[in-house]
C-alpha angles and dihedrals in degrees: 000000000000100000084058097071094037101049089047129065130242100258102032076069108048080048088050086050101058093044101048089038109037098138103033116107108273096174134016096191119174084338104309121120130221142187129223084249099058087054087056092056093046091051093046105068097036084060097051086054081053094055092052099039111029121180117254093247129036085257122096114190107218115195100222116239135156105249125102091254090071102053086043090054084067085061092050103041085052094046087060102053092253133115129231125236107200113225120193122221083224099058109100115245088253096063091043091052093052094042079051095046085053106054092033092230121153091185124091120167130200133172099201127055095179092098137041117288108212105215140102105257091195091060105029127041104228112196125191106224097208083075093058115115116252116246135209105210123086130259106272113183120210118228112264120173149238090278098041114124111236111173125006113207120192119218126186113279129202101241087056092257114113116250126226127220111192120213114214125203081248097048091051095044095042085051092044102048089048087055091053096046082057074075096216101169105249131160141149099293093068121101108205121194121232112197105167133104104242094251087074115089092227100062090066085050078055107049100032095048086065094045099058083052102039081249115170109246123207109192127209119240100242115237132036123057095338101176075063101054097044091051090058091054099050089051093044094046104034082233109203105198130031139174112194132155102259089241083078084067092042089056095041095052098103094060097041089095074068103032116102124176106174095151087053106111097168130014117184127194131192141119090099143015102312103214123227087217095051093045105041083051092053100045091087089069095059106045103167095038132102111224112206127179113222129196137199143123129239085249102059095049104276099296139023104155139037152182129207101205119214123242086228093073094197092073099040109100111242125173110211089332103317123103132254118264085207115190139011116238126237086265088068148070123186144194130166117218152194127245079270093049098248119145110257126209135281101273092022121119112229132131119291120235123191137192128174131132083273089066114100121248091235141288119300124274085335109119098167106052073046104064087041095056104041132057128164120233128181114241128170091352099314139099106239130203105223124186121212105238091187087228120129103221138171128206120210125214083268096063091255112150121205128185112224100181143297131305090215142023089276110121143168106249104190096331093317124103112233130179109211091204078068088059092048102044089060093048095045082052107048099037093034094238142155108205122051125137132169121210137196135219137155120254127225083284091054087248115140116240126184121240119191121208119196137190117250104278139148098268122091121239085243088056092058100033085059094047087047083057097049098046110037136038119275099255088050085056106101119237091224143028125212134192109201127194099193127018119209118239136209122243084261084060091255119144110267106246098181093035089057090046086054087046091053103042090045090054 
């Protein structure tokens, strides 16, 4: 029923949901089941300490576990008129203490004390919510508009300072309606996997979609060999809708001759290039699915485009091996453009460049990566707000769209999006150097690994690999270390990029 999800707000329906389905599964989580209204519960009473002891700011930092407490302090936070800021457990105390220091928030809550907080306890109150008194009222949530900030994620930024990127109301509903226009049959009955740590734009797409149906949620332990665990999931609980990063394929590929996913009805894959290769050869393991590549960037709300591939692959659109991302959906609107921001022509590569009510208002407190990333053009009579993605795309006479790579040395790293200029600032920094540059390539699974190449110094490789640790997420932490004595240049006098991955990988 699209009208449905576009004729009612976000949050009428989150409130529809606990009531009609009270007693349906919400979570599955490490093999407990839970109802909606034992979310609601949950939520309840994490809302009444809100309303006592509310945070100094509108922003609520939430360390991201995976217990039902942390996914019903989103409730909460959002009943109250206040946005979350996910924290992980991996990020080093340094990083949650600068994602604090930029919301101004003093309030961090967790739901489970077994392993280390990362946070500064002299700075920031942080409150376990399994101590939290049990109330008896129901979850209410207050009016909060269009323009309202609901969730903050940080994503790396180049300087070495995370950068925020702010969802609105607006920005969630306009994503959400234009999923449901894509008309994938979806009710109650699903059970839809969600695989992600809290920090990554799609696990709010994978909580939040069930929600909006009543749908049944199994959630994935963080850490280990995770691919594994989600298989098994998936296996366990006939799970019927599923959105993973196509590297979990790539790692999964020696078991698909026994893998078999009968109960699968939609699997949807994003977060990084979907390869024909890896997907024509899976398809086998989900014979009564749809696969469909999505495509989005944090900053236009998770998704805004998408591609339902065809199980005859010869008539499926691929671009040097990687699918298509195909249209883009009512949310968004799209150009592709030259370095002077002029439209290019169908068939021409350029950058492409994307507005809609999905696309983030900016990041947060950061003028200046601001004014880099947006322009307005004039189209069809009106002046346009565009945001510059960094992905070098193509469009074909059908309206197809293809990524072909990126503008700058921004990547997906698992899922995650990771600038590698972040990784070299902090090393510059710490050890006083000049030369420093990280590098990407994919390994033997297809799957893209950072190298980091530094100038002859006085610290060992050991010395910087532990400060890389201690500062930046795991999947920001290079594989390798190198200590080169001579960098290769371009003809301009730049530093060879390609020349010093060949260097590195040639020994």
């Amino acid at each position: 029923n699209v009208s449905l999800f576009n004729l009612q707000l976000m949050l009428d329906r989150l409130q529809n949901t606990l009531s009609v389905h009270a007693a349906k599964l919400a979570f599955c989580i490490q093999n407990e089941s839970f109802t909606y209204f034992d979310l609601e519960r949950r939520a309840a009473k994490i809302a009444a300490y809100l309303e006592l002891e509310p945070p100094k700011s509108l922003f609520v930092a939430l360390i991201t576990q995976d217990t039902l407490d942390t996914y019903a302090s989103i409730l909460a936070i959002w009943s109250r008129g206040l946005a979350y800021v996910p924290l992980s457990p991996a990020y080093p105390k340094d990083r949650n203490m600068d994602i604090l220091a930029q919301v101004e928030t003093d309030l961090v809550l967790c739901s489970d004390d077994s392993e280390e907080i990362k946070i500064d306890q002299n700075l920031a109150r942080v409150v376990l919510t399994k101590d939290l008194l049990e109330v008896e009222n129901r979850l209410e949530f207050k009016a909060v508009t269009e323009k309202d900030i609901l969730c903050i994620l940080f994503t790396s930024g180049s300087t070495g300072v995370p950068k925020g990127v702010p969802f609105t109301k607006r920005n969630i509903e306009s994503t959400m309606a234009a999923f449901f226009d894509l008309g994938f049959k979806l009710s109650s009955k699903d059970k839809v996997l969600q695989m992600f740590e809290m920090t990554f734009d799609m696990s709010l797409f994978s909580f939040l979609m069930p929600w909006y149906i009543g749908a049944g949620i199994y959630t994935v332990p963080q850490g280990g060999l995770k691919y594994l665990k989600a298989l098994k999931v998936m296996i366990n609980a006939e799970i019927t809708f599923a959105a993973i990063v196509p590297s979990t394929l790539t790692f999964l590929k020696p078991y698909f001759k026994e893998i078999h996913l009968p109960e699968m009805r939609y699997l949807m894959l994003g977060g990084e290039m979907f390869m024909e290769k890896i997907a024509r050869s899976f398809y086998d393991c989900i014979p009564n699915a749809l696969m469909y590549n999505g495509y989005g960037p944090c900053e236009t709300t998770i998704w805004c485009a998408g591609y339902s591939l065809n199980r005859n692959f010869d008539q499926n659109k691929s671009f040097k091996g990687g699918l298509a991302i195909g249209e883009m959906w009512s949310s968004t609107t799209a150009i592709i453009v030259d370095e002077k921001n002029e439209e290019v022509r169908d068939g021409i590569e350029g950058e492409l460049c994307l507005s809609g009510e999905n696309a983030m208002i900016g990041y947060w407190k950061n003028a200046d990566r601001n004014e880099k990333v947006f322009f307005t053009k004039e189209t069809k009579d009106e002046k346009v707000r565009f945001y510059k993605s960094g992905d070098r795309a193509f469009k074909d006479k059908e309206g197809t769209y293809f990524i072909t790579g990126r503008a700058d040395h921004q990547y997906k790293i698992r899922g995650q999006k990771v600038e590698l200029g972040e990784l070299e600032s902090i090393v510059k920094e710490q050890f006083d150097l000049e030369k420093v540059y990280a590098l990407v390539n994919k390994n033997e699974k297809e799957v893209l690994e950072i190298y980091l190449t530094v100038e002859k110094c006085d610290f060992t490789v050991e010395e910087i690999m532990s400060y890389t640790k201690s500062k930046l997420p795991p999947y920001t932490v290079p594989k390798q270390i190198f200590v080169m004595e001579k960098f290769p240049l371009t003809l301009s006098g730049k530093i060879d990029r390609n020349a010093l991955l060949k260097n590195i990988l040639n020994g």
